[in-house]
C-alpha positions, 0 to 999 in steps of 0.5 A: 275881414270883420273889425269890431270897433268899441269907441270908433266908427267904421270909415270904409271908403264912401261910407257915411258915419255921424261923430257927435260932439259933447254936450257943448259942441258940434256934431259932424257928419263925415265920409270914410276914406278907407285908410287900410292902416286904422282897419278904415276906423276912425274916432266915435267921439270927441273921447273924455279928457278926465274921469267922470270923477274928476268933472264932478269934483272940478266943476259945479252947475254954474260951470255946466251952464256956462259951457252949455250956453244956446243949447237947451239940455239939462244944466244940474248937478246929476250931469256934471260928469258929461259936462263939455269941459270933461271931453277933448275939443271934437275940431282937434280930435277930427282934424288929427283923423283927416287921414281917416274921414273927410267933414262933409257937413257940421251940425250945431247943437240944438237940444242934448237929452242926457240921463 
């Protein structure tokens, strides 16, 4: 059987896959477990929180600097809408998958090249 997944990842048993994190978080390097009842998927992301709209209006620059602190990314108004703040907690998001793929290793945000 063929599965085509929008906004997942294929997590057959062994199978390696990446989830990143938002522009302010982790990334995770995860192995599939091959759970039968997800079609051996699991989440792609972190997965947004509030429309692009909704970030634009609620938060300004200052906010995307804030919550961007360490890596180096653009921090202006033309990406506000892919701010962190904007996105679930991606620790939160795994946890609930655990059934689904096991955290092999995570990886801290360095650069993030956005727009």
């Amino acid at each position: 059987m063929e599965v085509t997944r929008k906004g997942a990842i294929c997590t057959r048993e062994s199978e390696l896959g990446i989830v990143p994190g938002s522009m302010g978080a982790h990334s995770y390097i995860v192995r599939g477990k091959g759970n039968p009842e997800s079609f051996c998927s699991s989440a792609h992301d972190a997965g947004r929180r509030m429309s692009r709209t909704a970030a634009e209006k609620q938060f300004a620059e200052g906010d995307l600097a804030k919550q961007t602190e360490g890596p180096i990314c653009r921090k202006d108004k033309g990406v506000i809408d892919e701010i962190p703040g904007a996105y679930k907690d991606i620790d939160v998001v795994l946890a609930n998958h655990n059934d689904l793929t096991e955290i092999l290793h995570t990886l801290k945000q360095v650069v993030c090249v956005k727009g």
